[in-house]
N, C-alpha and C positions, 0 to 999 in steps of 0.2 A: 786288430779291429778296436780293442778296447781305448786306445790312444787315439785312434782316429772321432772316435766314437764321445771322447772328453774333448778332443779339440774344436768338434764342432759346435757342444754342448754352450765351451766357452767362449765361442766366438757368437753365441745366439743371445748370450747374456751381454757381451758387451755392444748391442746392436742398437741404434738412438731410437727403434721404432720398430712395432710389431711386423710392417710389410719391409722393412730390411731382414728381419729376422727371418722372414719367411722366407725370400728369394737366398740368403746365408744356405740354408738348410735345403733348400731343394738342388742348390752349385755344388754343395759340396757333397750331399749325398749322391749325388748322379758320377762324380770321380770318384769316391771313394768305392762306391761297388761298379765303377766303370760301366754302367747301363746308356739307354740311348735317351733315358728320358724321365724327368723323378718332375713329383707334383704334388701339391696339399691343396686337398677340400676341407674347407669347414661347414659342418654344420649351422645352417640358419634356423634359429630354432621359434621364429616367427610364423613359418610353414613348415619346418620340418625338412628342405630342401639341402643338400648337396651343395656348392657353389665353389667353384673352380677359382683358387684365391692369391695360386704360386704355382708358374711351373721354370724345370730350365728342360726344352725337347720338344715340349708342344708349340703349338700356334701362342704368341703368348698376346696375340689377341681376344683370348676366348676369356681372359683370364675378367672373372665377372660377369659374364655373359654366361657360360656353362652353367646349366642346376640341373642336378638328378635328383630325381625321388627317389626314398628307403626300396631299396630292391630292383633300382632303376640299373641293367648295365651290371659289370665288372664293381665299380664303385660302389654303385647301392646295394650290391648285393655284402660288398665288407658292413657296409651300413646296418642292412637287417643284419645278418648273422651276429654283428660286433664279435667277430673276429676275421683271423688270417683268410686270405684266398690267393695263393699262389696255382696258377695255370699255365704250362709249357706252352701251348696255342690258344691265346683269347679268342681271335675268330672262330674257330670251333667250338668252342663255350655254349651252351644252348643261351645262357644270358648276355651273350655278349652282343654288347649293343655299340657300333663307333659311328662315332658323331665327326661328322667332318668340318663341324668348327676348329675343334682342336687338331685335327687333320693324325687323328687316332690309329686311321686303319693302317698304314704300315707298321703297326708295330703288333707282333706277336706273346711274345715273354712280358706275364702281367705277375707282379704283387703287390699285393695291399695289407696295408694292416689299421688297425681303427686306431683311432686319436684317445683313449679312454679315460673318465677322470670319474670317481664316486658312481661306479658303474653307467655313465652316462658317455652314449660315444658324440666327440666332443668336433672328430672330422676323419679323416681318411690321408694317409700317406701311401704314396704309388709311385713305384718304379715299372720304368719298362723297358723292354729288347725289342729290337727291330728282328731279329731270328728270333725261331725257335730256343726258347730256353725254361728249364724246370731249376726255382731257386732252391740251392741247399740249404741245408739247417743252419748253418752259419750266419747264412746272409740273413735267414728267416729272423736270430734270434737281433740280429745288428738293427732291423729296420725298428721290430718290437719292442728291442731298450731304446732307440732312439724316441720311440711314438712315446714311450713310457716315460721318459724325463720330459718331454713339450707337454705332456697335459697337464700338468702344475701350472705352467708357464700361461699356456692358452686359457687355463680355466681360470686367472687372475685374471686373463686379460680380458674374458667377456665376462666378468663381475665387474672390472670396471668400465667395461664400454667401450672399449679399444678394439674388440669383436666387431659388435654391432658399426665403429664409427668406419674401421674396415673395409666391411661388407657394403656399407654404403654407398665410398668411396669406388672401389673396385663397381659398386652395378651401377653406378652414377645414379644412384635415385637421391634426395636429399637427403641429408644428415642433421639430429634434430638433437639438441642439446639442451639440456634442463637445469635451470638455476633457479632465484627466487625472485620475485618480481622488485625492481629496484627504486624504476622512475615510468611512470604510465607511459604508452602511447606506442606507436608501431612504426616504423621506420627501415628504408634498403638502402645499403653503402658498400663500400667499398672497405674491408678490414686492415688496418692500419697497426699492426704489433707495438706495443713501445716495452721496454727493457728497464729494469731499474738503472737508474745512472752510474752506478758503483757496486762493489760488492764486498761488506761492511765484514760477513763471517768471513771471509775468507782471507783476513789481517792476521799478521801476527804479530805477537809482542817485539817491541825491539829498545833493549837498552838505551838510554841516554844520559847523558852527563856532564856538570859544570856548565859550560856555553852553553853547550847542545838545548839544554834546557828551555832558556829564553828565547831561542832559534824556535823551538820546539811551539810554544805558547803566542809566540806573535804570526808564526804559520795559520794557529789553528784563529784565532783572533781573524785574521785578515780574512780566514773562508766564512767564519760567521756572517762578517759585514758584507761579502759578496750574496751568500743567500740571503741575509737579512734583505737586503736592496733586489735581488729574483723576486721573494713572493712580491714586494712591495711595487713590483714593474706588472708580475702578473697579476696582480687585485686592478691595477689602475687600465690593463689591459681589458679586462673583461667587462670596463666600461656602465655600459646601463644596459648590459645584458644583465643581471643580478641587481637585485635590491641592495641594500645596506646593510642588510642581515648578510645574505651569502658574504657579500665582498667582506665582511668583517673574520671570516673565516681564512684570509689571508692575514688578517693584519694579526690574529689569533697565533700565527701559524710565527710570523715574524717574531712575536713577543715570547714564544716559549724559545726564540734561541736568546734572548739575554735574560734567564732565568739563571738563578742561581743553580737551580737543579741540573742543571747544566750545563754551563758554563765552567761553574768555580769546580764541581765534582770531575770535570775531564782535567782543568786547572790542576787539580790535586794529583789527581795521576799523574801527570806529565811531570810533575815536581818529584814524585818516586819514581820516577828512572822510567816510566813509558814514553815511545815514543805518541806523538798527537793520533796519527791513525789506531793505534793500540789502545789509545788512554780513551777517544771517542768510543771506540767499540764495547769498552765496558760499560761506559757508560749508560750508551744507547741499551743496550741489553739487560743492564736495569730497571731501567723506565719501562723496556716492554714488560719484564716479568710483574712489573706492578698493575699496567694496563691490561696485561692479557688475563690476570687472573681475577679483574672486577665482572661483578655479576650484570650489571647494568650495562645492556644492549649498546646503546650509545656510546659510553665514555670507555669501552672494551673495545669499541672500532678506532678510537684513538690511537690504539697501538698502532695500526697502518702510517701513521699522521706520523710520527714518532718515528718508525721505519725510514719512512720517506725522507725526514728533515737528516737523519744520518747518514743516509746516501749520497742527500746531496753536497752535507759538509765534508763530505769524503773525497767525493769530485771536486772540489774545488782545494784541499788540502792537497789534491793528486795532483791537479791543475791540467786535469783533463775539463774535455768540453762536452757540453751536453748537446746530444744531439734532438732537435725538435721532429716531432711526426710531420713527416712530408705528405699534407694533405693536398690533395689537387682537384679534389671534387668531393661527392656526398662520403663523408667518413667515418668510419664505427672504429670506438678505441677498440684495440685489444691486451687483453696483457693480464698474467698472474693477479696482479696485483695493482690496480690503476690509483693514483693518489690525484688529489684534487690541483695539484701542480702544474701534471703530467695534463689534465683537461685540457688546465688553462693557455697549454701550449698549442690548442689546436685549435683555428681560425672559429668563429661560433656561425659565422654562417656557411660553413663545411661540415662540423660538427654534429651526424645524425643517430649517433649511438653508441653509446656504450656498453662491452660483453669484459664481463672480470670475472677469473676464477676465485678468486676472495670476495668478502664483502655480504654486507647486506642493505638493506633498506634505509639504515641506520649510520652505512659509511658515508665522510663527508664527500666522496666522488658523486655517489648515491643523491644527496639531500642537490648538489648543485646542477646535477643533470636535469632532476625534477623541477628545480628553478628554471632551468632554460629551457623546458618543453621539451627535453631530450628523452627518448625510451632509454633503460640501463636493463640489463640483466644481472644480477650478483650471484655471487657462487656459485658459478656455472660448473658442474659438476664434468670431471673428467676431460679438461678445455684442453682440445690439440690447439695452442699457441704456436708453436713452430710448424704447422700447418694453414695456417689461416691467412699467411699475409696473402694481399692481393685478390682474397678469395671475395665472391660476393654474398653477402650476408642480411638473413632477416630478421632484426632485434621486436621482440613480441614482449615489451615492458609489462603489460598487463599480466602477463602468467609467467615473466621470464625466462622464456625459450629464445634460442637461437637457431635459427634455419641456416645452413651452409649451403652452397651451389643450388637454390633452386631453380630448377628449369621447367621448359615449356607453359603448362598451365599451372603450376604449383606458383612459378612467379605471376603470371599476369592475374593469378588470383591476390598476390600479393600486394602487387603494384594498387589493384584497386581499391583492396585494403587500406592503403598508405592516400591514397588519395581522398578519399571517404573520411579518413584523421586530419585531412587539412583542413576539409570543410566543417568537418566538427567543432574544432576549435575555433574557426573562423564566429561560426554560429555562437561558440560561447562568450566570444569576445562582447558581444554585441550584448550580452545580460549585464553587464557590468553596472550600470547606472541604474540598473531597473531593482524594485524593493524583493525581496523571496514573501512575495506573499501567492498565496494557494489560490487556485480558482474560485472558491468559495469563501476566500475573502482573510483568511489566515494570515497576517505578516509572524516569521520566525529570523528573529533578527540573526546574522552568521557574522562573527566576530570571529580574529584567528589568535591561532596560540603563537608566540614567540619566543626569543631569549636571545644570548649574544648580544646583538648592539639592536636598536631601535628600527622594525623591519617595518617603517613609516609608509613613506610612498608608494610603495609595489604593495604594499596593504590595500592601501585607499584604490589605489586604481584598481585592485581586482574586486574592488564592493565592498570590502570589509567594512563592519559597523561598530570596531573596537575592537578591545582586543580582550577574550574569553580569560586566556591565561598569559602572564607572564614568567617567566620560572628565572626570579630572582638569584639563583643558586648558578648560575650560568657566566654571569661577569667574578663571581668566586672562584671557580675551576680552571680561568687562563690566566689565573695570577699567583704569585708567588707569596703572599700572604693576604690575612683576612682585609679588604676593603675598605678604608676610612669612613666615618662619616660624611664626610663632605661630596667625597669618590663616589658613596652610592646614589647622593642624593642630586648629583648630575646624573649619572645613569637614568634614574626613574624617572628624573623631572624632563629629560630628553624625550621618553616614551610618553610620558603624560600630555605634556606640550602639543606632541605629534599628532595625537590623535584628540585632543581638544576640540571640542564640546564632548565625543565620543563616549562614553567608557573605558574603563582600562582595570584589570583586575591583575593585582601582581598578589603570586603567592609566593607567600613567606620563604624563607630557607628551607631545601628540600634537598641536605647531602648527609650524608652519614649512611652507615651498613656499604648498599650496595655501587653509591653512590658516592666514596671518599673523596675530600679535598691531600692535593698535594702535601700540601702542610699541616694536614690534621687527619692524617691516616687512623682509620676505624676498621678493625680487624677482626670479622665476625664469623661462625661453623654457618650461619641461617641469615645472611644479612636482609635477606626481605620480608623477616619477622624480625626486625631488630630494632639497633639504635638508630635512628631515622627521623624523616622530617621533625614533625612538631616534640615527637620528645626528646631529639636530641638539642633544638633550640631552648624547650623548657632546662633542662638539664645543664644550659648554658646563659643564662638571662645577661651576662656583661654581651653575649654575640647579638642577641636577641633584640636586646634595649637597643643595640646602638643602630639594626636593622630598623626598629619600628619607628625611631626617632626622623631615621633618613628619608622613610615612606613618609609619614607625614607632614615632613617639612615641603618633602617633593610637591606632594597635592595642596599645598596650600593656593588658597585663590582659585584654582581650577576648577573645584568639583564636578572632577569627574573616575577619582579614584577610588577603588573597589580593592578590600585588604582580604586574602583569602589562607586558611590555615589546613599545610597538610597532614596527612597521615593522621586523622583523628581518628581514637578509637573507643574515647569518655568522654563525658558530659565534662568532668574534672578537667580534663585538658583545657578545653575552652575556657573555663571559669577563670585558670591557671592566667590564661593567654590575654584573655578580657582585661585582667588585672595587671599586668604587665605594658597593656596598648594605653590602659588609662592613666599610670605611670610614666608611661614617654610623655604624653601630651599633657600631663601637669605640670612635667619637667620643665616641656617646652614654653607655656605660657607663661612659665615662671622668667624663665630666660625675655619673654617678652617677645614672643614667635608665634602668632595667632595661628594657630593651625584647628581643623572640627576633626572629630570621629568620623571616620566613613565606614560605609555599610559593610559589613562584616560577613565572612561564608567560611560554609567550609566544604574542604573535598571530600566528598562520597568514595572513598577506595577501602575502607577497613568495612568487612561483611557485618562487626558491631554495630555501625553506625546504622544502616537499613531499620535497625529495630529503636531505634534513638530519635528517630527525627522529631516527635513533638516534644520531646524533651531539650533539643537543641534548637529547635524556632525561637521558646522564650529567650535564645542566647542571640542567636544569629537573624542577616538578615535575608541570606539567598544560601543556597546548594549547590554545587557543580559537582558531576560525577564522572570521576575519571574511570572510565571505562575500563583501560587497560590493568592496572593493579586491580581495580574490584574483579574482573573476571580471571587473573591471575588467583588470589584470594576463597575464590566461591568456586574455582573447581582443583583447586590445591595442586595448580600447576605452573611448573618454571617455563615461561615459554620460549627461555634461552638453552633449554635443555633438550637435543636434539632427541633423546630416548624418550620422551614426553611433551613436546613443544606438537604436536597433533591431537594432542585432548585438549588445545587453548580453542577455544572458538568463543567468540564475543556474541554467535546468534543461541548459544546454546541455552535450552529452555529456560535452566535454575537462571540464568543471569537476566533471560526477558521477564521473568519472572520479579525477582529484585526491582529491575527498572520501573515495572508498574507498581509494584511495591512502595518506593519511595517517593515516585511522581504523586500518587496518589496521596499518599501522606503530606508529603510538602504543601498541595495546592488544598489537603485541608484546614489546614493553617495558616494560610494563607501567603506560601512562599514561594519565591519561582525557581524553576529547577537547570539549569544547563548541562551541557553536555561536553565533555572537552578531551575525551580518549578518540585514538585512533577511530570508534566508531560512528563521531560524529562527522570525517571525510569521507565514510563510506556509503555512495547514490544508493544502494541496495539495503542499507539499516537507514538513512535518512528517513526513508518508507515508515519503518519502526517507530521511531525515535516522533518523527509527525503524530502517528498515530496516538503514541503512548502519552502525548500530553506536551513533550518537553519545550518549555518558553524558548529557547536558543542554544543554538550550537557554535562550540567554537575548534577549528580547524587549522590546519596549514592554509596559508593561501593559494596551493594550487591549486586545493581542493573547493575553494567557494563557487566556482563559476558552475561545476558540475550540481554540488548538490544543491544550487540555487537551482536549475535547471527542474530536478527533481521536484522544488517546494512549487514551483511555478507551474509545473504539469500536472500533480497530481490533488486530488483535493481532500482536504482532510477528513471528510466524508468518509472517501473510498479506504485512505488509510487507517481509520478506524478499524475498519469493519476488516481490512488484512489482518491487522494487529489482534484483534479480539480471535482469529482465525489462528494466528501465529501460534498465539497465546493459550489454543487448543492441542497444538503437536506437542509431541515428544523426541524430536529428531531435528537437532540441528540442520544438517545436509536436506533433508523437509523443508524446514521454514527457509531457507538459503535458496533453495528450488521454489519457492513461491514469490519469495521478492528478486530475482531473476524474469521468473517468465511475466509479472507485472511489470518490469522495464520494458521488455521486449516488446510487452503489447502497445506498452505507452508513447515507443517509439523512442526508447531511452539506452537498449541495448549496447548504442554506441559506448557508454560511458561505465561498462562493463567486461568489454571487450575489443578487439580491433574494427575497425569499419564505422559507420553509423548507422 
């Protein structure tokens, strides 16, 4: 028994899936004690239920449909007891209960023994005889050690969800799967798997030599220029679905493959006796270990980008071919790991959702969904992939859940849903032209944040009134060394141009600590108390100079440029900074390059500054407060750190607190205040932010049409008198639940949730 007993163990481990596993163990248990009929219940521990989940002997119809209750039957009674029940005649049994789904009653000879893991019984394992039979101590102990090795196995497997996703499965009710919200909006398709194109770890080294060499190196050459020319098919592909901004997220993608860091470093390998797939593989695997270990949200999702560009110089070193998702109607990616590539390969008007087991908010799959009005889920936790294809699916972008097989009324609830988002949007489309001012007569100008390449036109069309922020430090990061003069001052003067007469406020260089450049790695224990924006440009005045020089040549003639400096955290810095801006532009006139001073600000995200402001009015001439670092800062939380990334909350007191704090100060001094962190796209703090005073907000542009929506509905009046209300709680999840059910009333729910 005891071999029998290891072979099944091991054949349960190499099973691709929890319900092979099961049906493994009930085939072989029912030969190995020769019985007429073996079965596992698992525990549903939602009601407390029994549920019939694997048999080989019964009806194997029943299987998902059977529930006993604790003490219900033969079964429930293993259940209550948690332990053994061996019975010669089950019918005779006073509890013997047979249910003629499973078509029970001819069988006699019952045992059971419970499933148990951390004294918790976890399901029930049963054999049976169609005669009379009393089992011996043998078989008793064979069923016992077998229940006793599965309940490690089981109880991993409903910690990660493979239980619950199961049970669903098997009772057809829906299956509901929980990620983090990616790209808003609500959308039903049909789930479409994609694969990565290659697979990079799974290379291995291989000697080469003399010839081999150059054989070697015009291989790997020749696949560059193949994907070089893919992204550059897919950006021109995706047409004027995407702005300028998105699509530059291709040409971004194109440019990191003739980098030196790349290139010449696989180059080099190949010269020491790797072959190209080998000398690639290290390579790639460098660059992630650099990218995976930056603190910064954004440029740490990079590593995917980097994954991806290896895979695919793999396939094509292979000279294998890539297969595209065969969309033929409404389609939701799916996949481990979805790269902005792999999007771009699926038709965009098939294209209704995206579900990724990686990823957040902040991946570029992520940022391009949101551009094209697609819902995304990210990190969908516990994602059966190899179960999904073909399946029909409900991507819920606003909370980042995923519905599998919903039926009857869970869909037509759905559908309504989904159609309620058509009209939503439809209705926002239509604000575009119209100003965000308040019924009571408030205009709050909404400007958006940018970076990358000049995100012009899909600006202006979505209302923008300039641009809040630009983050200068963005055309640094996809290049292989620091930017010339000249190089920058087409970039800015691009952005300036575009949105002329507008506004346009570019902040200075913001890389160091958490946010390293390729070729100026900064290697820090704290890097979000570190070396960073403004003082690592002070710290470097030749980078700095040749920055401010670029800015103001940019805005010459235009006036319409706004210079903003981050990471301030003294009055000295500015002075520092002041004198360095008035140093470019002496330079410059010197040189005979008429350029003026433009209005000068700075970011709000160091908790020093809040107590600073009238001391830095005499310096500057406007505020923006970047929400997300100051509420990082003021509750002394990394909200990349998944042990502590649940105490971030931007409504919590101490920070609404701040916010009136600084509003109040700036506007007695008479300066104006903006808003430029994630909490200036959110309809539900718009409410706030209204209230609390703030001159304008600046956001993503997918976000303007919404919280216009909000400035337009509500009157400043009203959000006063919330805010001053806010402004009294002690409970985030409170004031969250207050400007929630004012949506609701307002008739703004939509822009919160699914439906309108």
């Amino acid at each position: 028994m005891i071999s029998t007993l290891h072979r099944i163990i091991q054949a349960v481990n190499d099973a691709p899936d929890l319900e092979a596993a099961l049906n493994i163990i009930v085939q072989r248990v029912r030969a190995a004690m020769e019985v007429d009929a073996a079965s596992i219940y698992f525990r549903d521990f939602s009601n407390g239920e029994l549920v019939l989940m694997a048999t080989d002997g019964l009806n194997p119809e029943a299987i998902g449909r059977v529930r006993l209750e604790s003490g219900e039957g033969l079964v429930g009674l293993v259940l209550e007891r948690a332990e053994t029940v061996n019975v010669e005649d089950g019918p005779s049994h006073p509890r013997y209960k047979g249910l003629h789904a499973t078509g029970e009653q001819v069988f006699h000879g019952f045992l059971g023994v419970p499933i148990i893991q951390h004294r918790k019984v976890l399901g029930v394992l049963v054999v049976r005889q169609r005669a009379r039979r009393r089992f011996d101590e043998d078989e008793e102990t064979f069923l016992v050690t077998l229940a006793a090795q599965l309940a490690g196995a089981i109880s991993h497997a409903q910690a990660t969800g493979g239980v619950e996703r199961l049970l669903k499965e098997v009772s057809g009710t829906t299956l509901i799967l929980h990620g983090v919200p990616g790209a808003p909006g609500l959308s039903i398709g049909t789930a479409q798997v994609v694969y990565p194109p290659a697979d990079l770890e799974a290379i291995p080294d291989r000697t080469v030599s003399g010839e081999e060499i150059e054989g070697e190196i015009r291989t790997f050459r020749d696949a560059l220029a193949a994907v070089e020319q893919e992204f550059r098919d897919l950006g021109e592909r995706m047409g004027d679905a995407l702005s300028a901004e998105e699509r530059a997220l291709f040409e971004a993608l194109a440019l990191m493959l003739s980098s030196d860091t790349l290139v010449d470093a696989t180059i080099d390998r190949i010269r020491d006796g790797n072959w190209a797939p080998g000398a690639l593989r290290e390579t790639i695997a460098e660059h992630l270990r650099i990218f995976e270990a930056m603190e910064d949200p954004y440029m740490r999702e990079r590593a995917a980008d980097v994954r991806d560009l290896g895979r695919r110089i793999l396939m094509h070193i292979q000279q294998t071919q890539p297969t595209a998702p065969k969309a033929e109607g409404p389609t939701v990616l799916v996949g481990e790991e979805i790269s902005a590539a792999q999007l771009a390969e699926v038709p965009t008007d098939r294209l209704v959702g995206v579900v990724s087991a990686r990823g957040s908010g902040s991946s570029h799959v992520a940022i391009l969904a949101h551009a094209l009005g697609i819902p995304a889920a990210m990190g969908v936790e516990d994602l059966p992939v190899g179960r999904l294809e073909g399946q029909r699916l409900v991507v819920d972008g606003y909370q980042g859940r995923v519905y599998v097989k919903p039926t009857g009324p869970v869909l037509e609830e759905f559908q309504r849903l989904a159609r309620e988002e058509i009209e939503l949007r439809e209705g926002l489309r239509g604000l575009t032209s119209l100003p965000a001012r308040t019924p009571d007569g408030v205009t709050v100008p909404l400007h958006v944040n940018t970076g990358l390449v000049a995100d012009i036109s899909p600006s202006l069309r979505s209302g923008a009134e300039g641009v809040g922020l630009y983050r200068t430090e963005v055309p640094f990061m996809i290049r292989d060394g620091f930017p010339g003069e000249d190089e920058q001052v087409r970039i800015y003067r691009k952005v300036l141009e575009g949105f002329a007469p507008r506004p346009v406020t570019l902040r200075t260089l913001d890389v160091g600590g958490d946010k390293p450049l390729p070729y100026f790695p900064v290697r820090e224990d704290n890097p979000f108390l570190g070396w960073r924006g403004i003082r690592l440009t002070l710290d470097h005045p030749e980078i700095f100079l040749i920055q401010l020089r670029a800015i103001l040549r940019a805005g010459a003639g235009l006036d319409n440029l706004r210079l903003m400096l981050p990471m301030v955290s003294d009055v000295a810095e500015v002075d520092e900074a002041v004198g360095l801006l008035r140093q470019a532009r002496e330079e410059l006139l010197e040189e005979g390059v008429e350029v003026a001073m433009p209005p000068l600000g700075v970011m709000i995200e160091v908790p020093s500054v809040v107590y600073l402001i009238e001391a830095l009015a005499r310096r500057v001439d406007f505020f923006s407060i970047g929400t997300n670092d100051l509420t990082q800062y003021l509750l002394a939380v990394d909200r990349n750190n998944s042990r502590v990334a649940e105490l971030y909350d931007s409504l919590h007191p101490a920070v609404l607190h701040a916010l009136h704090q600084i509003v109040q100060a700036a506007h007695a001094v008479e300066r104006p205040v903006s808003v430029c962190g994630e909490m200036a796209g959110d309809p539900a703090a718009a409410i706030l932010l209204l209230g609390l005073g703030v001159d304008s907000l600046s956001m993503s542009s997918g976000s303007l049409p919404s919280v216009k929506w909000v400035l337009r509905t509500i009157p400043q009046a009203r959000a006063r008198a919330l805010t001053e209300q806010a402004l009294g709680m002690e409970d985030a999840g409170a004031i969250r639940a207050l400007l929630r059910q004012t949506l609701e009333d307002a008739g703004l729910g939509g822009l919160i949730r699914a439906g309108k």
